[in-house]
C-alpha positions as a LaTeX table, in Angstrom:
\begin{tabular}{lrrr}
\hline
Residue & $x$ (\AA) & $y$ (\AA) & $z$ (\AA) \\
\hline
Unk1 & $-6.47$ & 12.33 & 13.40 \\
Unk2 & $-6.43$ & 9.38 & 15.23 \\
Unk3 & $-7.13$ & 5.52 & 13.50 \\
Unk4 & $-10.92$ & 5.45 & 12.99 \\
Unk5 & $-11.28$ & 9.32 & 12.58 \\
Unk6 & $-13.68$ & 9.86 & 9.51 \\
Unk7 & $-13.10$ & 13.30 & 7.99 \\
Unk8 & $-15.11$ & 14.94 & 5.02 \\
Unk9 & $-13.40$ & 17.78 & 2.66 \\
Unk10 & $-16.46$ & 18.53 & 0.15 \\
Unk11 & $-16.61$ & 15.11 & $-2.19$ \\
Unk12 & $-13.40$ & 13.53 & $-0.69$ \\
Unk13 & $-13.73$ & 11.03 & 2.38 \\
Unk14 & $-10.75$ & 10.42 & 4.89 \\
Unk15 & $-10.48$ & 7.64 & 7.38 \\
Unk16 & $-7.51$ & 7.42 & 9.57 \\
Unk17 & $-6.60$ & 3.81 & 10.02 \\
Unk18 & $-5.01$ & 1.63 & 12.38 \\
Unk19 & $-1.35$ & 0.62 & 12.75 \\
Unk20 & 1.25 & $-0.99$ & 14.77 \\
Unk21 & 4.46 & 1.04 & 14.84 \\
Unk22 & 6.57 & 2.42 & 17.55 \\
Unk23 & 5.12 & 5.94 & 17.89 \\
Unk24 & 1.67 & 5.55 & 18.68 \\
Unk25 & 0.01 & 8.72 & 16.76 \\
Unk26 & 0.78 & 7.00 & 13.33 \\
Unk27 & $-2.36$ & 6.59 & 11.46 \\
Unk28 & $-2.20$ & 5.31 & 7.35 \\
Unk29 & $-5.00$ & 6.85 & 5.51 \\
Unk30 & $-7.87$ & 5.66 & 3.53 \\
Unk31 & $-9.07$ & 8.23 & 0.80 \\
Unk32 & $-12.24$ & 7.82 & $-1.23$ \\
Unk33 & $-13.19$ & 10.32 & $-3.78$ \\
Unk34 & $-15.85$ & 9.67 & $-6.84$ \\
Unk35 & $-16.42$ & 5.61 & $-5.89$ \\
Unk36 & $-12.44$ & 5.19 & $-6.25$ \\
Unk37 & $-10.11$ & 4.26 & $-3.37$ \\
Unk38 & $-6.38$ & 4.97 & $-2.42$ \\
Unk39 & $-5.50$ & 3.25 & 1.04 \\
Unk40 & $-2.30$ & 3.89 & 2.51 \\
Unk41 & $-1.05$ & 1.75 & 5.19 \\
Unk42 & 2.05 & 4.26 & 6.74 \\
Unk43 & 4.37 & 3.04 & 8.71 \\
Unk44 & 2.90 & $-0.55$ & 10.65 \\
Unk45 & 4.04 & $-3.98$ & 10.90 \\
Unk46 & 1.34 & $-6.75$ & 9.40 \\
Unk47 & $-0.96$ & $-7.56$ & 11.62 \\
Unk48 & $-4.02$ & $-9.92$ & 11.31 \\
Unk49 & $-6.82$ & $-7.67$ & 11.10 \\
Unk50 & $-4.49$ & $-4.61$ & 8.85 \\
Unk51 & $-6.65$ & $-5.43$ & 6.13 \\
Unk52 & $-10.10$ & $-4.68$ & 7.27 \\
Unk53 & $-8.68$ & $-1.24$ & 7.40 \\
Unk54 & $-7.81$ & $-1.22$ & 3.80 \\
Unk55 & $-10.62$ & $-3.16$ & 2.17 \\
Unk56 & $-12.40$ & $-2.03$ & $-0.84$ \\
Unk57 & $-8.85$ & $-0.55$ & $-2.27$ \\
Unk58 & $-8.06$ & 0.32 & $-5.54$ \\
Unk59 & $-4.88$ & 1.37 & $-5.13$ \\
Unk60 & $-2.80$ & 0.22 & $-2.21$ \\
Unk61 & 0.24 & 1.71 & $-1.12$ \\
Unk62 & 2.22 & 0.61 & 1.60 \\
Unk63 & 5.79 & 1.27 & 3.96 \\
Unk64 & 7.68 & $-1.69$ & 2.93 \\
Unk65 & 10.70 & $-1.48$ & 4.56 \\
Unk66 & 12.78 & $-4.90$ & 4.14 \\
Unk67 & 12.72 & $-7.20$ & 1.02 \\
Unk68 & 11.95 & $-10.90$ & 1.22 \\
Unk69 & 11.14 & $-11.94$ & 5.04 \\
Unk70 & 13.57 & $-9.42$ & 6.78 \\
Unk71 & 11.15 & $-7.79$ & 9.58 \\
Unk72 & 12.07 & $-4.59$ & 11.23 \\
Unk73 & 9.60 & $-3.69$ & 14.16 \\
Unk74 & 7.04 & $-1.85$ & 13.36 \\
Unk75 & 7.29 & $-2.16$ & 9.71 \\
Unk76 & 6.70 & $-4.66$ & 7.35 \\
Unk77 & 8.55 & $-6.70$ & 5.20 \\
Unk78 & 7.82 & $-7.55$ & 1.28 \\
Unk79 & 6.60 & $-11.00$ & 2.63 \\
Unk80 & 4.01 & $-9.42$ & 4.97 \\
Unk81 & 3.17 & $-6.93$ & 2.08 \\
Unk82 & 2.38 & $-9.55$ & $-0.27$ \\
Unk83 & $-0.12$ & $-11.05$ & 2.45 \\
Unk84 & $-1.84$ & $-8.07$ & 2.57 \\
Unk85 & $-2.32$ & $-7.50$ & $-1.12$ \\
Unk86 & $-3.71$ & $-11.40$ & $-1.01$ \\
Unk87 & $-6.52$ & $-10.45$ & 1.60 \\
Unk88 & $-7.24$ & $-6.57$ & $-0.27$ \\
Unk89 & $-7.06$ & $-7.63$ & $-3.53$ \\
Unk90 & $-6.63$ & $-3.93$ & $-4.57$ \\
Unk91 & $-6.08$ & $-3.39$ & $-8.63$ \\
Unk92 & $-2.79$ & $-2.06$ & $-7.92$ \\
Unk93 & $-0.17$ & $-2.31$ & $-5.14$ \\
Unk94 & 2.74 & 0.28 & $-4.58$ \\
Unk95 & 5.34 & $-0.28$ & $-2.39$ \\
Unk96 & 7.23 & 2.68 & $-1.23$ \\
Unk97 & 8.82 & 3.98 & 1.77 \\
Unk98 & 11.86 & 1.92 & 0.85 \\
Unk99 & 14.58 & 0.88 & 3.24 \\
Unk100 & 18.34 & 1.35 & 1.80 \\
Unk101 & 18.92 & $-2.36$ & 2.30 \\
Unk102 & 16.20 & $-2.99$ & 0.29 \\
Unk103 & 16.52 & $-0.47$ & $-2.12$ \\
Unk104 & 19.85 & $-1.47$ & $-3.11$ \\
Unk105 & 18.36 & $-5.18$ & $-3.35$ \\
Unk106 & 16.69 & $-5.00$ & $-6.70$ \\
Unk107 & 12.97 & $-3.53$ & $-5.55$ \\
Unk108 & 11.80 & $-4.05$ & $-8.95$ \\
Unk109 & 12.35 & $-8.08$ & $-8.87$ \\
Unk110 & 10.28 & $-7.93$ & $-5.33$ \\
Unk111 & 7.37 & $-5.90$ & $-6.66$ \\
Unk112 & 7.56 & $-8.78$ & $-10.00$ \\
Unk113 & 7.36 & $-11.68$ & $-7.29$ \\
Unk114 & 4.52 & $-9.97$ & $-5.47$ \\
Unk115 & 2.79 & $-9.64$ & $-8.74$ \\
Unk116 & 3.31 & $-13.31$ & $-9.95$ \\
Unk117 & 2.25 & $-14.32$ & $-6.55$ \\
Unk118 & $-0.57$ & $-12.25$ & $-6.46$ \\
Unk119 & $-1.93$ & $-11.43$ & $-9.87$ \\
Unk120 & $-2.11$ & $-7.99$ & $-8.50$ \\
Unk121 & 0.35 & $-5.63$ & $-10.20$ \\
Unk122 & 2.67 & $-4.20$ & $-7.81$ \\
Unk123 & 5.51 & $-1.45$ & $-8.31$ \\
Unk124 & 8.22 & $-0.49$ & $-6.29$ \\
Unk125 & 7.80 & 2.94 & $-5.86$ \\
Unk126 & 10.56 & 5.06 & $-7.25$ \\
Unk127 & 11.69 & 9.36 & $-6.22$ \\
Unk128 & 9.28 & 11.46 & $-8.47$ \\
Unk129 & 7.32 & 8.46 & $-9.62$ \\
Unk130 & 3.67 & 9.90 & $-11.27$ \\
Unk131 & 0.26 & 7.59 & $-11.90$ \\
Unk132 & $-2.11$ & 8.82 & $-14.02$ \\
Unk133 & $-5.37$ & 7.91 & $-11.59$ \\
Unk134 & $-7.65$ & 9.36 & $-14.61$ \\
Unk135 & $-6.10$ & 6.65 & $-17.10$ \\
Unk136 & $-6.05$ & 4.15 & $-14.26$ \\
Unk137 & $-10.10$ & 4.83 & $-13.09$ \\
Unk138 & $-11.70$ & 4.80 & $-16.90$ \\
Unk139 & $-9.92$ & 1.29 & $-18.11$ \\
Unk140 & $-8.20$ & $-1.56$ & $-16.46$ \\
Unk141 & $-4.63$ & $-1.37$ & $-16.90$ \\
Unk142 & $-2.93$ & $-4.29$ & $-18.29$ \\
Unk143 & 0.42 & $-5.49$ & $-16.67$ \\
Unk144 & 2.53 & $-4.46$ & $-19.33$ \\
Unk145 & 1.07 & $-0.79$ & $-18.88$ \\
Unk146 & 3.28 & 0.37 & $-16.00$ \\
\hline
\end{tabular}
């Protein structure tokens, strides 16, 4: 697919969307299935108009590669992440695609700053890490739930 290609499997809608990274056949994905959304951004640095593609998320994940304000091209940093989450407002943000820097930089105390900043409840995505979409779609999680 390439950003903007719309495909339909039975009840579940995919739209590729748009990034900025250095190969230029990355796409994230946008997948809406029984009025619930999962946008995922791949790998892309922030750019102004990166939301648009990811509006109406409930879940967002994104590639965050560096904590704090450490940019790598083509991917973004915790700071741009948290920029992003401010202009989706999703009901949940997950960063994964760690870097090692940043993985051996607390994660956990990032995803906490994103969600103070944002009143959006972030994680920091962890190796076999499972959400329970069911639980997540019939009630509001609280904070303290995850």
């Amino acid at each position: 697919m390439e950003a903007g290609d719309h495909r339909r499997f039975d009840k579940l809608d995919v739209t590729a969307t748009k990034t900025l990274h250095g190969d230029p056949m990355a796409v994230g994905f946008k997948i809406e299935y029984d009025n619930f959304t999962i946008s995922y951004t791949s790998d892309t640095e922030y750019f102004p108009e990166l939301h648009k593609h990811h509006d109406g998320a409930d879940i967002l994940i994104a590639s965050v590669i560096r904590a704090g304000s450490e940019r790598i091209r083509g991917h973004m940093s915790v700071d741009d992440f948290e920029v992003l989450v401010k202009e989706v407002s999703p009901k949940m943000a997950i960063m994964t695609h760690l870097g090692m820097k940043f993985i051996m930089e607390y994660p956990e105390r990032e995803a906490n700053r994103v969600t103070q900043n944002t009143r959006v409840k972030t994680i920091a995505a962890r190796d076999g890490m499972r959400i329970d979409l069911e639980d997540f779609k019939t009630k509001q999680p609280t904070l303290d739930q995850f």
